[in-house]
C-alpha positions as a printed NumPy array, in Angstrom:
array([[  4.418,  -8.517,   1.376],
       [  5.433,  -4.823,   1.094],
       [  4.781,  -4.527,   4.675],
       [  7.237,  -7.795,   5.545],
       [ 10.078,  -6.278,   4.026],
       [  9.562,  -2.798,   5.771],
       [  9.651,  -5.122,   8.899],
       [ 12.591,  -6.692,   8.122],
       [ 14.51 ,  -3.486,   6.85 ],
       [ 13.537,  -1.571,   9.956],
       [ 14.868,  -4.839,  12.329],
       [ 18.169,  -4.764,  10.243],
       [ 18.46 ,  -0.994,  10.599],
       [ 17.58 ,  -0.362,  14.187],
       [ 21.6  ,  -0.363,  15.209],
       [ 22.146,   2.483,  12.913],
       [ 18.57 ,   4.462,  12.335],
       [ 16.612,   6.264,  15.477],
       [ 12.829,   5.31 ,  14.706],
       [ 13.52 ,   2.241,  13.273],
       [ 12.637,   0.081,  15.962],
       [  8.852,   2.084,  16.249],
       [  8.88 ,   1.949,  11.745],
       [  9.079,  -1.945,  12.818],
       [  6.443,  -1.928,  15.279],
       [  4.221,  -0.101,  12.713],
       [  4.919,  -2.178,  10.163],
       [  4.207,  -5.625,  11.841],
       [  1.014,  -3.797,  13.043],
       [  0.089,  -3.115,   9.177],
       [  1.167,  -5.913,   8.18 ],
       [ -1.577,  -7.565,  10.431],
       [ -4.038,  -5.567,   9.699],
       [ -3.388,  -5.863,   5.461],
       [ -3.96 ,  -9.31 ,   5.753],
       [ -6.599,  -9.045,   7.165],
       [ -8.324,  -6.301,   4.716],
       [ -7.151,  -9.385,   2.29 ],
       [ -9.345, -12.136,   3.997],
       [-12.484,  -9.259,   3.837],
       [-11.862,  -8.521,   0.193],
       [-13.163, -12.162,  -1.13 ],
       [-16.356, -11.684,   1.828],
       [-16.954,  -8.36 ,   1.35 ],
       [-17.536,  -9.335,  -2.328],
       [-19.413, -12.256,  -2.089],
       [-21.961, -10.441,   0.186],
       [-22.24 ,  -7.475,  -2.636],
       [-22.611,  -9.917,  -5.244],
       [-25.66 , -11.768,  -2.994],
       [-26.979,  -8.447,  -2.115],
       [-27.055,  -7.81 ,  -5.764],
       [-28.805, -11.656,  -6.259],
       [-31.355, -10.669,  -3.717],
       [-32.361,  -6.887,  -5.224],
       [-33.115,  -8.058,  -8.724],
       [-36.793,  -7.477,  -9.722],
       [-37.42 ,  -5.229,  -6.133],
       [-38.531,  -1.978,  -6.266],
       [-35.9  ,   1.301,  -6.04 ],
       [-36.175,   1.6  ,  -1.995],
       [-36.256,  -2.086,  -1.285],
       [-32.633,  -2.371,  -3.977],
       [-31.125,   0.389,  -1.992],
       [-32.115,  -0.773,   1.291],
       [-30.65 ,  -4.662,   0.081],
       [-27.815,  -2.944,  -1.7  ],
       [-26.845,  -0.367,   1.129],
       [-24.796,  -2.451,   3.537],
       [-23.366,  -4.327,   1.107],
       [-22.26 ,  -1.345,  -1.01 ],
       [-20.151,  -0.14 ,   1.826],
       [-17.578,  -2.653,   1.739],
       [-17.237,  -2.663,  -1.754],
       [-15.982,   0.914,  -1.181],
       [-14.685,   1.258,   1.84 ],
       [-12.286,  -1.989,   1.719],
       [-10.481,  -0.582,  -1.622],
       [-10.003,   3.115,   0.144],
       [ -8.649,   1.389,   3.667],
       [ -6.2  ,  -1.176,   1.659],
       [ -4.625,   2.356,  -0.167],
       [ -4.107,   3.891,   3.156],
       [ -2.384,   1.297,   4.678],
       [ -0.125,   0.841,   1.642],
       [  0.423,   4.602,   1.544],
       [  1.529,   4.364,   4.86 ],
       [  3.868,   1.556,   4.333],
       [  5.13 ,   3.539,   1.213],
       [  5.896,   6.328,   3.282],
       [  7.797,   3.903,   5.752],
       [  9.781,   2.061,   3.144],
       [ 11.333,   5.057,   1.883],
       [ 12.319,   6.258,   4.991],
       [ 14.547,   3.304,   5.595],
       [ 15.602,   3.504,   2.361],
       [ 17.442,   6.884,   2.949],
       [ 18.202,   6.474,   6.318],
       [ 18.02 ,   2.784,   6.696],
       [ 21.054,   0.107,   6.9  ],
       [ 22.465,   0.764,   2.991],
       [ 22.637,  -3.031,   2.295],
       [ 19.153,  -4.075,   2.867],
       [ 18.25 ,  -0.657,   0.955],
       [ 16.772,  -2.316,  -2.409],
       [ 14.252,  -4.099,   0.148],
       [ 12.951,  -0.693,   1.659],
       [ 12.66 ,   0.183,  -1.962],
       [ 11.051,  -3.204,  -3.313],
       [  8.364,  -2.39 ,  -0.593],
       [  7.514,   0.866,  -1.662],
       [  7.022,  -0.166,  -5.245],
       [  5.017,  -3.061,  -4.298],
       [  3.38 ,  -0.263,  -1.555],
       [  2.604,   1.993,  -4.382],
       [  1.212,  -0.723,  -6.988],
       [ -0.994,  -1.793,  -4.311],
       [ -2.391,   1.756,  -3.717],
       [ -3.02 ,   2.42 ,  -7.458],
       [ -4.765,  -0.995,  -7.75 ],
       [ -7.117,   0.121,  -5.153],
       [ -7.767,   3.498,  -7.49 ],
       [ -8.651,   1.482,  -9.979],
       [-11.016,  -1.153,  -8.206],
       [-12.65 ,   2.024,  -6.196],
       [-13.271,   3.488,  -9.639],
       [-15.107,   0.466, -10.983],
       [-17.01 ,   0.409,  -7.731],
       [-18.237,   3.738,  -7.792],
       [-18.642,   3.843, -11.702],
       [-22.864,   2.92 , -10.395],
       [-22.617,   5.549,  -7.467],
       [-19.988,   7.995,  -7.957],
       [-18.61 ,   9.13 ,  -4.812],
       [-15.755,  12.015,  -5.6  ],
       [-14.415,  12.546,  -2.121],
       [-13.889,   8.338,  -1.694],
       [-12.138,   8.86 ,  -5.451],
       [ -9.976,  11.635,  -4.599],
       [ -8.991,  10.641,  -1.74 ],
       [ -7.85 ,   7.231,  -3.004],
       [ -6.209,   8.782,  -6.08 ],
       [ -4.406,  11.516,  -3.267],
       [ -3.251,   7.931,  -1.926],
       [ -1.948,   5.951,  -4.656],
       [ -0.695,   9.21 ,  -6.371],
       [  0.982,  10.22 ,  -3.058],
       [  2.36 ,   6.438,  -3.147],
       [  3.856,   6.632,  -6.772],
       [  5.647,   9.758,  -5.966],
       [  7.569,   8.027,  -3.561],
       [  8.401,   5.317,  -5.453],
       [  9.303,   7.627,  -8.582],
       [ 11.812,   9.356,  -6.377],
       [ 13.593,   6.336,  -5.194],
       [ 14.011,   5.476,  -8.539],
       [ 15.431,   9.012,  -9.842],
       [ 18.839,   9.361, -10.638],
       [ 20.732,  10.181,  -7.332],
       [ 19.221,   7.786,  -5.127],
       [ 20.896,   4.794,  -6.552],
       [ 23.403,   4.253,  -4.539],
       [ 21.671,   5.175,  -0.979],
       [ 23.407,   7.168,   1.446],
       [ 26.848,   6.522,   1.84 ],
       [ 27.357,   3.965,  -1.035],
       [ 30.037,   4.523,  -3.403],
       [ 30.374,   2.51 ,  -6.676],
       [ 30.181,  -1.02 ,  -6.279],
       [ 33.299,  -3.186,  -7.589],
       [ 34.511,  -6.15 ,  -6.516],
       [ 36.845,  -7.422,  -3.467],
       [ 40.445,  -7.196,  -3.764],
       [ 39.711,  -4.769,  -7.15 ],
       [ 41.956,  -2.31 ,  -8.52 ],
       [ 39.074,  -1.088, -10.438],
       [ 38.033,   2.703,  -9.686]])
């Protein structure tokens, strides 16, 4: 979803914003590519909990060598899914400063829902790994979502309210200052 409304903030602000038109391009392309990480998500943990089904009662190197193949996607989906939604994070507030001012709270909309979707996948990684740790895969996915959440914490500061160029907002024909 977060990727959809980049898409249709850049399309609405290619007239006014150079890059736009490529931020669209790139954000269809996600877009694509997150919906498919969502179709893997329910496979990729089917197979893990089957792999786990299948190792019970084996010895250590016959577990690992079930377990193995499986394990990867269990890790490897989460840490993918916060990269793209960094990236579209990182996209969405770049329209939102520079991007058409009334389709602004969209660009922003998507980075929150970017940045939730980034710290969910620090938190399912976590779980993952709480059998294996891995502390590269964890820092880099908390690097991610906390990379994410920054940009979504600035949008929101005081300052940015308005976007660029926006003065109060009053009402047609309003006398009001």
């Amino acid at each position: 979803m977060a990727a959809g409304l980049v898409e249709k903030v850049a399309r609405l602000s290619t007239p006014q914003m150079i890059g736009a038109a490529a931020i669209r391009k790139q954000a269809a392309n996600v877009r694509t590519l997150a919906a498919a990480y969502i179709e893997s998500d329910a496979y990729v943990y089917r197979e893990y909990l089957a792999a786990l089904r299948a190792a019970r009662g084996r010895n250590a190197t016959e577990r690992e060598r079930i377990l193995r193949p499986a394990w990867g996607g269990i890790v490897n989906l989460p840490l993918k899914v916060a990269r793209v939604a960094t990236e579209v994070a990182d996209m969405g507030a770049e329209l939102a400063v520079h991007g058409k001012p009334n389709v602004r709270s969209d660009a922003v909309a998507a980075v929150q829902l970017a940045a939730a979707a980034a710290q969910a996948s620090a938190a399912t990684l976590a779980a993952n790994l709480v059998s294996r740790p891995d502390e590269s895969k964890l820092a880099e996915v908390r690097e991610l979502a906390g990379r994410a959440s920054e940009r979504a914490r600035k949008l929101r500061a005081p300052g940015h309210a308005g976007g660029r160029g926006r003065g109060q907002a009053r009402s047609a024909n309003s006398d009001r200052q």
